[in-house]
C-alpha positions in Angstrom: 9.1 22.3 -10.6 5.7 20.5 -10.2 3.9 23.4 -8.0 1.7 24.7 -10.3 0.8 21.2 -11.7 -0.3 19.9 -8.2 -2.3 23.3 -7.8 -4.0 22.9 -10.7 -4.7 19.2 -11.0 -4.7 17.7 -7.2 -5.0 20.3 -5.0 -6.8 18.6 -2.6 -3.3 16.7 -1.7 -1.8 19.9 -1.0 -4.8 20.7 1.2 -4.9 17.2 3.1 -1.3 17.4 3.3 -1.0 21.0 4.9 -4.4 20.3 7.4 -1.8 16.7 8.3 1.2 18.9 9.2 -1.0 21.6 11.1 -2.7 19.4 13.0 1.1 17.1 14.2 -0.1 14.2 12.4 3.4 14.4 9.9 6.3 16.0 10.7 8.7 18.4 8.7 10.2 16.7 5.9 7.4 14.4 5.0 6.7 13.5 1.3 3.2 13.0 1.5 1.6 10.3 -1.2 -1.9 10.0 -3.1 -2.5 6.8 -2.6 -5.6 7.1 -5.6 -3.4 8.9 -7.6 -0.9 6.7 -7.9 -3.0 3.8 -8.5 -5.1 5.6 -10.9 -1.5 6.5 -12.3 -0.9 3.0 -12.9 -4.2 2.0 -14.6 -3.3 4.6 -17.0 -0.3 3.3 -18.3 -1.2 -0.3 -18.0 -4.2 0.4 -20.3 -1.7 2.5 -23.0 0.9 -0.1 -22.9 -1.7 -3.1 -23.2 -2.9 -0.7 -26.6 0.5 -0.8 -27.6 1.9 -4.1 -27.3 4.3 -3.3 -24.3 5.5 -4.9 -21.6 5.8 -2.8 -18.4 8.0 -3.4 -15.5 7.1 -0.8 -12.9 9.9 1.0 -10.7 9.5 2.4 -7.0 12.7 4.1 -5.8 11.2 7.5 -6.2 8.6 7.4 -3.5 10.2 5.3 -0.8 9.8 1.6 -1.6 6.6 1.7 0.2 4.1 -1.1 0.3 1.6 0.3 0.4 1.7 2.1 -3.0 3.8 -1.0 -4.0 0.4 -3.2 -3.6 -1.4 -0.4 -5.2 0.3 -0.1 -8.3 0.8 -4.1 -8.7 -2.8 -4.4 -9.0 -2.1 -2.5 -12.8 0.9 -3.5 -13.5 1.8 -7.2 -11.8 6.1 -6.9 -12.6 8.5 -4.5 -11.3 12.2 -3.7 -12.5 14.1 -3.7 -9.1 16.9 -0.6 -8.8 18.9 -2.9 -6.8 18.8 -6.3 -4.1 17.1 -4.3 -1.2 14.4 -3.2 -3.4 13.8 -6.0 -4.8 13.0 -7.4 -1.1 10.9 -5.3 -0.6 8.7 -5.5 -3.3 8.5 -9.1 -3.4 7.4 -8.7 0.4 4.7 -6.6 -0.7 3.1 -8.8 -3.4 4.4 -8.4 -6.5 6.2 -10.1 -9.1 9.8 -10.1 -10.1 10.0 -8.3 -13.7 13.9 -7.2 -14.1 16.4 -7.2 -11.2 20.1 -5.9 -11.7 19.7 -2.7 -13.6 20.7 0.1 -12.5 22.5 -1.7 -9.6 23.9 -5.1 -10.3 23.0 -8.0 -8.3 25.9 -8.6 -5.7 27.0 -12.1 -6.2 26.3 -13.2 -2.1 22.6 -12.0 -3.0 22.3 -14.4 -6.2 20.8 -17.5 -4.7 18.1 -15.5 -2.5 17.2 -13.6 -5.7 17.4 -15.3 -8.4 14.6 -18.1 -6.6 12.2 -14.8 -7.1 12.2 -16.4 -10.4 12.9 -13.0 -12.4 11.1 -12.9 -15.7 15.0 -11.2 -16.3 18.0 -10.3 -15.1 20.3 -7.5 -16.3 24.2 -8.1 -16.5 26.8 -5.6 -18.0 29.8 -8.3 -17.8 31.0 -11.6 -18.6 31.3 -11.9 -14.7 28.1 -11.4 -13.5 26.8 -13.6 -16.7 29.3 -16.4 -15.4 27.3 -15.8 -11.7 24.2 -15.8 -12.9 24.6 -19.0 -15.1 26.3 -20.2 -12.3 24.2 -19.9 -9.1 20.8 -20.6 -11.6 22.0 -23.9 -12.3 21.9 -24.7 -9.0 18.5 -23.9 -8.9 17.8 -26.0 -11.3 16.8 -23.6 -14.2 18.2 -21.9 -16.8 17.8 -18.0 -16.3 17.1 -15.4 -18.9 19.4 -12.2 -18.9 19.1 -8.6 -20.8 22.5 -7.3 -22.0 23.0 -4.1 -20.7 25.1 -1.9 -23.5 27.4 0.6 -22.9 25.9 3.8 -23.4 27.1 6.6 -25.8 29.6 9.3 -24.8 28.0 12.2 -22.9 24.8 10.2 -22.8 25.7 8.2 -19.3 24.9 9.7 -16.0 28.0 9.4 -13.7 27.9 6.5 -11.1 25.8 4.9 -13.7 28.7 3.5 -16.3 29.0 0.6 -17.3 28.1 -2.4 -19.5 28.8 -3.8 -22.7 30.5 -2.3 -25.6 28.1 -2.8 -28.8 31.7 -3.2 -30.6 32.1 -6.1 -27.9 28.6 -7.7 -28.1 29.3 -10.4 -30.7 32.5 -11.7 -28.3 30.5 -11.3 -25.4 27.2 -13.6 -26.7 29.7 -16.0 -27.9 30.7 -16.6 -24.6 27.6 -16.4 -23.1 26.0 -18.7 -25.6 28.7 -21.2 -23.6 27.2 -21.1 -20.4 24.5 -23.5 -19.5 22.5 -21.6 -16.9 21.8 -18.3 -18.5 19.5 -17.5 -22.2 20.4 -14.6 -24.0 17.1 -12.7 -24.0 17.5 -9.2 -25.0 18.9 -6.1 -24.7 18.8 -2.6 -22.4 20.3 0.6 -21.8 19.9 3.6 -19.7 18.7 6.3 -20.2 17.0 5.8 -23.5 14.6 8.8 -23.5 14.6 12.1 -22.3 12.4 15.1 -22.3 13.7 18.6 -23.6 14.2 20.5 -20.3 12.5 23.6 -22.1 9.7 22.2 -23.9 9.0 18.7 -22.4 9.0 17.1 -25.8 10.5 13.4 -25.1 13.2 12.1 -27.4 15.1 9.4 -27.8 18.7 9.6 -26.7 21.9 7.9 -28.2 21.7 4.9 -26.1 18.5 3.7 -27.7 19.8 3.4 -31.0 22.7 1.3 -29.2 19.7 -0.9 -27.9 18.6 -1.5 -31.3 21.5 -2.3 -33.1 22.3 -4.9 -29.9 19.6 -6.4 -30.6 19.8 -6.7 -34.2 23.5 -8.2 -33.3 21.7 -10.7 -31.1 19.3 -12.1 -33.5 22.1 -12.2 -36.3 23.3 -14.7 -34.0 20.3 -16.6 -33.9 18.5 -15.4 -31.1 14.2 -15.1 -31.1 11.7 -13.5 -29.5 14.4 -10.6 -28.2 13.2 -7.9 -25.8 14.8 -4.7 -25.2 14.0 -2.8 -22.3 14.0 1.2 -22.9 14.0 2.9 -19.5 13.7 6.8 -18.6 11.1 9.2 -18.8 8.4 5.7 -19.5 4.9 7.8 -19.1 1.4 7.5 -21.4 3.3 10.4 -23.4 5.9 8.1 -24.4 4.7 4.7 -24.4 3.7 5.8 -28.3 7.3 6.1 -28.4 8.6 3.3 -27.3 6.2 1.5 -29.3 7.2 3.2 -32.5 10.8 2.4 -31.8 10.7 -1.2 -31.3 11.1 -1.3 -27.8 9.1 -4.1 -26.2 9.5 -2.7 -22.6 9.5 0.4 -20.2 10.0 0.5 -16.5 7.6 3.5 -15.0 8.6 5.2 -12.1 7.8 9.4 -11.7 4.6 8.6 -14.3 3.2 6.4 -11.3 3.6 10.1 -9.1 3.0 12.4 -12.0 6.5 13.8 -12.1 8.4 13.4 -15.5 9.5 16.4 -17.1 6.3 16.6 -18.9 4.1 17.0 -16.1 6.2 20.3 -15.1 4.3 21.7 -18.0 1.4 24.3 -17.7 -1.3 21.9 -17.8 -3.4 24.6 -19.1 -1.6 25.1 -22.7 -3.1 22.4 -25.1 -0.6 22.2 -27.3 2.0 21.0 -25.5 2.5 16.9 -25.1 0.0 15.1 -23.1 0.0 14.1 -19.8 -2.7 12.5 -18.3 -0.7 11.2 -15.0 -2.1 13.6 -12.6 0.8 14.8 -9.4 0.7 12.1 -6.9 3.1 13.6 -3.7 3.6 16.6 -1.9 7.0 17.3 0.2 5.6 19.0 3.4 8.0 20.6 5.7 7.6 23.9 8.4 9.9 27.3 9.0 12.2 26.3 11.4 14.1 30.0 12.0 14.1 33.0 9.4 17.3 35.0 9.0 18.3 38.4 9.9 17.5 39.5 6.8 13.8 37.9 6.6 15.1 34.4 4.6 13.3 31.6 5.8 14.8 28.5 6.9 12.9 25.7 6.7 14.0 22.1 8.3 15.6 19.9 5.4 16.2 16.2 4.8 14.1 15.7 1.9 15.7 17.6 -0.4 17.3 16.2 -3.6 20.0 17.9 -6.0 18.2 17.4 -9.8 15.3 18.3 -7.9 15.1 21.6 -10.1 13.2 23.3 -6.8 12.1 26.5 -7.8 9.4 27.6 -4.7 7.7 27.0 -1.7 3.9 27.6 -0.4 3.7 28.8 2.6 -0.5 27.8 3.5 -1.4 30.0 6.3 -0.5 33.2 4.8 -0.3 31.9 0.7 2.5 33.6 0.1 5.0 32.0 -2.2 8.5 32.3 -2.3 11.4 31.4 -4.1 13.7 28.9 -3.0 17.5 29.7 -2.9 19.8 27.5 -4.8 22.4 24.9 -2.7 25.2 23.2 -3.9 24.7 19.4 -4.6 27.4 18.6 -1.5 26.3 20.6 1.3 23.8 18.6 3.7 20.7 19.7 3.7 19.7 20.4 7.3 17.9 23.7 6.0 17.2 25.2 2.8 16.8 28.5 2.6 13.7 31.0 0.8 14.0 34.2 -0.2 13.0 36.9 1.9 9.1 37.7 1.8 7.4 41.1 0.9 7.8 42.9 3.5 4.1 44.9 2.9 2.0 43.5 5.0 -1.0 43.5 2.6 0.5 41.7 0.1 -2.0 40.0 -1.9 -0.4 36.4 -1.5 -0.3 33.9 -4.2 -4.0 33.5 -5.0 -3.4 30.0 -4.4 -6.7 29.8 -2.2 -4.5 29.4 1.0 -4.8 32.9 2.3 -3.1 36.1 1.9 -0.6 38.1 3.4 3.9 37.5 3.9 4.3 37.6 7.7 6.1 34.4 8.1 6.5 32.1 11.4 8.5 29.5 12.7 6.5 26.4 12.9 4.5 27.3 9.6 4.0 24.8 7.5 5.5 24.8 3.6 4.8 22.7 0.4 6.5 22.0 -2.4 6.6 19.8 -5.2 9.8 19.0 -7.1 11.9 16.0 -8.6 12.8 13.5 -6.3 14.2 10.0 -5.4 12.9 9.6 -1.8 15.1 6.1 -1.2 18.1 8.8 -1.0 16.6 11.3 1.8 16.4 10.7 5.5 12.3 11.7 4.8 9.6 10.6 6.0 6.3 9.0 3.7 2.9 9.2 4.9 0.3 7.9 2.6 -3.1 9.3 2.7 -6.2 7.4 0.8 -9.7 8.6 0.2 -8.7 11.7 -1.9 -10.5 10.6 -4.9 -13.9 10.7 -3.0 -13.2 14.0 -1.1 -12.8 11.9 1.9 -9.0 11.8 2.7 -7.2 9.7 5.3 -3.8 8.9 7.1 -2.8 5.3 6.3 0.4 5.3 7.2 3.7 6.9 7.7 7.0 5.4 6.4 10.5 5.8 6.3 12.4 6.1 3.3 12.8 2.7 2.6 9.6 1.4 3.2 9.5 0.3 6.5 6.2 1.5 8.8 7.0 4.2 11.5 
């Protein structure tokens, strides 16, 4: 999906990355990070959103948790929207500032004390239960705690494992009874996801959930409520923050902009007219051939691989050649993942890529690709490299998928 991007705008991480795996440093199935990338990322969309009048709350689940670009990207953008109560350990171990915690995951009630005294700018409930914990467990804190409403989204417009919240039919008999309790403030609203881009074009748009947003919030402040936010995650890059802005949103939660890898950076970055997208690709997934079929289909070792990855090929390096990668259904394990068979002239031309020439493929060669991912739900491993930006790259670090060194 984001091949030809990384090519095109970093290809010095696909170099770095493929000298690394050559060379033993990182093994097979290693998502290999831009460490300058991602913090320019983040400079980027702090400046937009500053422009704009947004708040951001940065997210991390899609490259691993890891501290490292954690402390980078905090530098830009202080507060981060926590997927759920491990994450938000983490980041708060590596420096940074509670923004939202509770959306997507809810905060398990046994968690409450140790996160709420993070002192979250807000927390995100979707029932009068986890309202009455909230309130509950912040007044014995001693503070009142504000809370985003999470609304139900709109039919067809909810990704499964991800229902839930409040009906915007049920909002005014939910605030009523959240007005009662004395250790929680009705702050605002959010919903997920609220934009998306068109799969053929890129274009961002908002979906039905975002116009459920707004008319929450309007039903808050008809109830008296100020100074409302309402948090509009999904697809938050410099492309959309205009968006967002436009909308009335007052908040989006980055996460693939910091790595370059929303929808609209799968674009041809050499066509002008389509949207802009000044994130530049931020990680490589690097793994080797670990056996090639009788008839010629590489296997190469898995683990890293994602199912709304929308993989479409591989780079091999050493010979350039690039091949297709054969679909897999979402519930098989991926211990391999097959290519197609190469060219079996041996003077094929290669990809042009710059990486050489020729199909012959070998086990223990090493293969890059760049696609969608959420690297806190592989078994991969993260090494960060720094130095890119001044044509002087470096190993940092390598990580497991949650963050923790190796």
């Amino acid at each position: 999906m984001f091949l030809d991007s990384l090519l095109a705008r970093n290809p010095g991480l696909a170099e770095a990355a493929a000298d690394l795996h050559r060379r033993g440093e990182i093994p097979p199935d290693t998502y290999v990070m831009d460490l300058d990338a991602v913090a320019a990322n983040a400079a980027l969309l702090a400046a937009e959103a500053e422009r704009l009048g947004l708040g951001l709350w940065f997210v991390v689940k899609q490259f691993g948790r890891n501290p490292e670009l954690i402390e980078a990207v905090s530098r830009a953008i202080p507060a981060y929207a926590a997927i759920d109560a491990d994450e938000a350990r983490t980041l708060h171990a590596a420096g940074a500032r509670a923004g939202n915690l509770g959306h997507l995951v809810q905060i398990p009630h046994r968690a409450l004390p140790e996160l709420l005294a993070l002192r979250p700018e807000t927390v995100t409930v979707y029932d009068l239960d986890n309202a009455r914990a909230v309130s509950e467990h912040a007044l014995r804190l001693g503070f009142v705690q504000d809370v985003l409403v999470r609304l139900e989204g709109a039919e067809g417009a909810v990704y499964p494992g991800q229902e839930g919240g409040v009906p915007l039919r049920g909002l005014d008999a939910f605030a009523e009874a959240a007005e009662r309790l004395e250790g929680v403030r009705l702050a605002g609203v959010t919903a997920f996801p609220c934009v998306l881009c068109d799969p053929a074009t890129g274009v961002p748009a908002p979906t039905p959930n975002f116009d459920i947003a707004l008319k929450g919030r309007d039903v808050l402040a008809a109830r008296g409520h100020s100074g409302l936010k309402l948090s509009a995650p999904s697809a938050t890059s410099v492309a959309t923050l205009p968006l967002l802005a436009r909308l009335g949103a007052t908040h989006g939660e980055p996460g693939h902009a910091l790595t370059g890898t929303t929808p609209l950076h799968a674009l041809d970055p050499t066509q002008p007219e389509k949207p802009a997208q000044p994130e530049k690709p931020a990680y490589v997934y690097v793994t080797e051939v670990a056996h090639t079929l009788a008839d010629g289909r590489p296997a190469l070792f898995g683990g890293g691989f994602y199912p709304r990855s929308h993989l479409k090929s591989a780079l091999l390096p050493r010979t350039g050649a690039r091949l297709a990668v054969r679909g897999a259904p979402a519930e098989n394990i991926d211990y391999y993942r097959l290519l197609e068979a190469p060219d079996p002239d041996p003077g094929g031309s290669g990809s042009g890529s710059g990486f050489g020439s020729g199909s012959g493929v070998r086990a223990g060669d090493t293969a890059l690709l760049a696609f969608r991912t959420q690297v806190f739900v592989t078994r991969s491993t993260v090494a960060v490299v720094a130095g890119l930006a001044a044509g002087a790259p470096r190993l940092t670090g390598l990580y497991d998928a949650r963050g923790r060194a190796l």
